[in-house]
C-alpha positions as CSV (number, residue, x, y, z in Angstrom):
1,X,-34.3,-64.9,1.3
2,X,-33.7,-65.8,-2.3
3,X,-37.7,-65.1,-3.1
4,X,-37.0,-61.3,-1.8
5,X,-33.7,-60.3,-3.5
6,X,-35.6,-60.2,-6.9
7,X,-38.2,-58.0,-4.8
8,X,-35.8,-55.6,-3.6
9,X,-34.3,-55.0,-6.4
10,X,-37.4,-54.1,-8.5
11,X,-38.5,-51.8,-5.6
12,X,-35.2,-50.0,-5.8
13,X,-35.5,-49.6,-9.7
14,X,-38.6,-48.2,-9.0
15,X,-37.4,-45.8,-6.7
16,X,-35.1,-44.7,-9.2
17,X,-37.3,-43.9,-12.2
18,X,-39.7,-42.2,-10.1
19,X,-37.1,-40.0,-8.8
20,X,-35.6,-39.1,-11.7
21,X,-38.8,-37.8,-13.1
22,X,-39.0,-35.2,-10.7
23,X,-35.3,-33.7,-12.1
24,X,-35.7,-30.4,-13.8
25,X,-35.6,-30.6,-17.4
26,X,-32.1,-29.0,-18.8
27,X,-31.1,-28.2,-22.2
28,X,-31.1,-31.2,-25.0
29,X,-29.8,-30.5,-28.1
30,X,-32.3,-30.8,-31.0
31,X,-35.2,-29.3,-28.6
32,X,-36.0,-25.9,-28.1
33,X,-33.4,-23.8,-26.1
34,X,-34.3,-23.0,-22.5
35,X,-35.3,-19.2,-22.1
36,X,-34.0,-16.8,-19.7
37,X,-34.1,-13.3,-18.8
38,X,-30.8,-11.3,-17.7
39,X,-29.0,-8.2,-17.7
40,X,-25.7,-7.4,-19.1
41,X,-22.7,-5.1,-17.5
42,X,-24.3,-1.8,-19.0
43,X,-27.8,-2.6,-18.0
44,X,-29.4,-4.0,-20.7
45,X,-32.1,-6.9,-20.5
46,X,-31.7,-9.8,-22.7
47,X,-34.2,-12.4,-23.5
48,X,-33.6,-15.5,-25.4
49,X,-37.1,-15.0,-27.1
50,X,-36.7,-11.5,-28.7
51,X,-33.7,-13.1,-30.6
52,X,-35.7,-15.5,-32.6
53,X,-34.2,-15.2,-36.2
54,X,-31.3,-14.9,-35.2
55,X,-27.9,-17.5,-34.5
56,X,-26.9,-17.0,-30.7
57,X,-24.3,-18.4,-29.5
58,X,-24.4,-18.7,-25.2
59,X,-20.8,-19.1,-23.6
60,X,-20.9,-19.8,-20.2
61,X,-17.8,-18.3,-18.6
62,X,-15.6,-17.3,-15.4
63,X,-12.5,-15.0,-14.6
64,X,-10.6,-17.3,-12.4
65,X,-10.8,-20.1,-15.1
66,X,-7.9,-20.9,-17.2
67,X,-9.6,-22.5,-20.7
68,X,-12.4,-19.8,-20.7
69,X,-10.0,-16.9,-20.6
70,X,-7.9,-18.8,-23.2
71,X,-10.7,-18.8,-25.7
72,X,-11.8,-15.5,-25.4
73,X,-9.9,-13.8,-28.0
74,X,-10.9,-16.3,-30.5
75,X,-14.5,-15.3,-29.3
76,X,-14.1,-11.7,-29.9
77,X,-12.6,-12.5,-33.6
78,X,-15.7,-14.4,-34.2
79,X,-17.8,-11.8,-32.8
80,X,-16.4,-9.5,-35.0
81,X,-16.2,-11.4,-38.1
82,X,-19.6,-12.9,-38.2
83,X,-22.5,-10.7,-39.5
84,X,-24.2,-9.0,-36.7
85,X,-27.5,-8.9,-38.1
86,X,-28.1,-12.4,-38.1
87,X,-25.6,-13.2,-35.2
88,X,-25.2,-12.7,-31.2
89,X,-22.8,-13.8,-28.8
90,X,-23.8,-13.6,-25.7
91,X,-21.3,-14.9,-22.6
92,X,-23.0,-15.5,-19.1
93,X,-20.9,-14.8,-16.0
94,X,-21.0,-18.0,-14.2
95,X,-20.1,-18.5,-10.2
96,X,-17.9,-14.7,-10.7
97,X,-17.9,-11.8,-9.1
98,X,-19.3,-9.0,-12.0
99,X,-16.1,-6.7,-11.2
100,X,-13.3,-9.7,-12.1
101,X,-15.6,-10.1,-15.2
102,X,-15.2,-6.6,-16.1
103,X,-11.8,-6.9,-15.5
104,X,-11.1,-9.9,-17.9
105,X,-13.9,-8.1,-20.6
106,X,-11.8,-4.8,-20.1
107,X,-8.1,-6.6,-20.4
108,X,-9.2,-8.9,-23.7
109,X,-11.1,-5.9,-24.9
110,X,-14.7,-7.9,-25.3
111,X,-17.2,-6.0,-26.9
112,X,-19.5,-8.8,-26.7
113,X,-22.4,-8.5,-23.8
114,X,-21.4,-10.5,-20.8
115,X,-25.0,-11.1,-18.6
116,X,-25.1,-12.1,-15.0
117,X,-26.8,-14.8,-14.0
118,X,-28.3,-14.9,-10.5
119,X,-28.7,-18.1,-8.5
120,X,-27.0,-19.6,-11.5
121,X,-30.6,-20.6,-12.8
122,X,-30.0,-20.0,-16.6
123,X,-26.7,-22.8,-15.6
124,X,-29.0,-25.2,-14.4
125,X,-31.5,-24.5,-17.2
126,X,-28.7,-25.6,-19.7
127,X,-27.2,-28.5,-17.2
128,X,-23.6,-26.4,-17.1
129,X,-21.0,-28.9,-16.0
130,X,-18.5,-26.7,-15.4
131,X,-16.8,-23.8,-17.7
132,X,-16.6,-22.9,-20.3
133,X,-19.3,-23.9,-22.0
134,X,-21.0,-23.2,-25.1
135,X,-24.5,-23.5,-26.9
136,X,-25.6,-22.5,-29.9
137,X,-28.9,-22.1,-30.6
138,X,-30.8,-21.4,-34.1
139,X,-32.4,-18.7,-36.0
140,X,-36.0,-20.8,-34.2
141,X,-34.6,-20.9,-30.8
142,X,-33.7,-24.6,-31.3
143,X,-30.4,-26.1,-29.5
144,X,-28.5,-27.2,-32.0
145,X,-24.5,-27.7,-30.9
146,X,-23.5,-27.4,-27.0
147,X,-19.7,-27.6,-26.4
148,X,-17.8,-28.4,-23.2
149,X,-14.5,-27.4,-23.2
150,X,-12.6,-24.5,-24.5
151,X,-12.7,-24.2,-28.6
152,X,-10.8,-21.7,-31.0
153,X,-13.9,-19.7,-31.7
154,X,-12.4,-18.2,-34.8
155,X,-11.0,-21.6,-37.0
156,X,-12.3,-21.7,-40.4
157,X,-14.4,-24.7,-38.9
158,X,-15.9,-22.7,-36.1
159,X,-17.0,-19.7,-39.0
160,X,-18.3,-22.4,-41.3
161,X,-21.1,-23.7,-38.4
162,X,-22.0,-20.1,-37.8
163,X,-22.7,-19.5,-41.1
164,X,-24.5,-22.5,-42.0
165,X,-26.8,-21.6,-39.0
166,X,-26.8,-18.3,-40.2
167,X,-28.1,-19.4,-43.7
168,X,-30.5,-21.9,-43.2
């Protein structure tokens, strides 16, 4: 018995690895953000890869979730007091119904595009935990800070990162 215990425990390593190859790939910070495809509220399309040269920042978000409607004020004030040239916020409807996000948009007065996701595959693309979460990504579509947890969006720290993305 004592020869087959080292045995069994390198076959079940093995077993492990292997599976864990076959997990999708998700968002890493410092690699290329995933890409995605999806329309906002009013009907636009928005892809990831006709923002290149821009900052964009990707909040993951829900209606019936305490911390993500506590940041979004703070969200709006950045969105409004960043440069939107070089800047988007883009907030992705996550495991919601599109009319309580229109609610919430129309109650905080968002002028930011909120973009549903369906199937939740742009979530799984960027390995969402839970919400709200938060990814910026760089002027060359690079990942470069992902946040979990609600943040005040509009602290002089918060403006500082945008702008150093913004001026690199």
């Amino acid at each position: 018995m004592k020869i087959r215990a080292p045995w069994i425990v390198v076959l079940a390593a093995a077993l492990i690895v292997a599976g864990c190859e076959d997990l999708p790939k998700v968002a890493t910070v410092g690699e290329p953000a995933p890409g995605f495809s999806l329309v906002d509220r009013q009907g636009k399309t928005w892809k990831l890869s006709e923002l290149r040269g821009q900052v964009v920042f990707i909040n993951f978000w829900a209606s019936w979730c305490p911390p993500c409607r506590e940041e979004m004020p703070s969200m709006q004030r950045l969105y409004g007091a960043v440069p939107g040239e070089s800047f988007k916020m883009l907030s992705i409807l996550y495991k919601d119904e599109p009319a309580a996000g229109d609610k919430l948009t129309e109650a905080f007065k968002l002028t930011f595009p909120v973009l549903i996701d369906p199937g939740d595959k742009t979530a799984q693309a960027y390995g969402l935990t839970g919400v709200p979460e938060t990814f910026i990504v760089d002027k060359a579509g690079v990942l470069r800070e992902k946040y979990i947890g609600p943040r005040v969006w509009d602290s002089p720290q918060a403006r500082e990162l945008m702008m150093k993305y913004i001026n690199q």
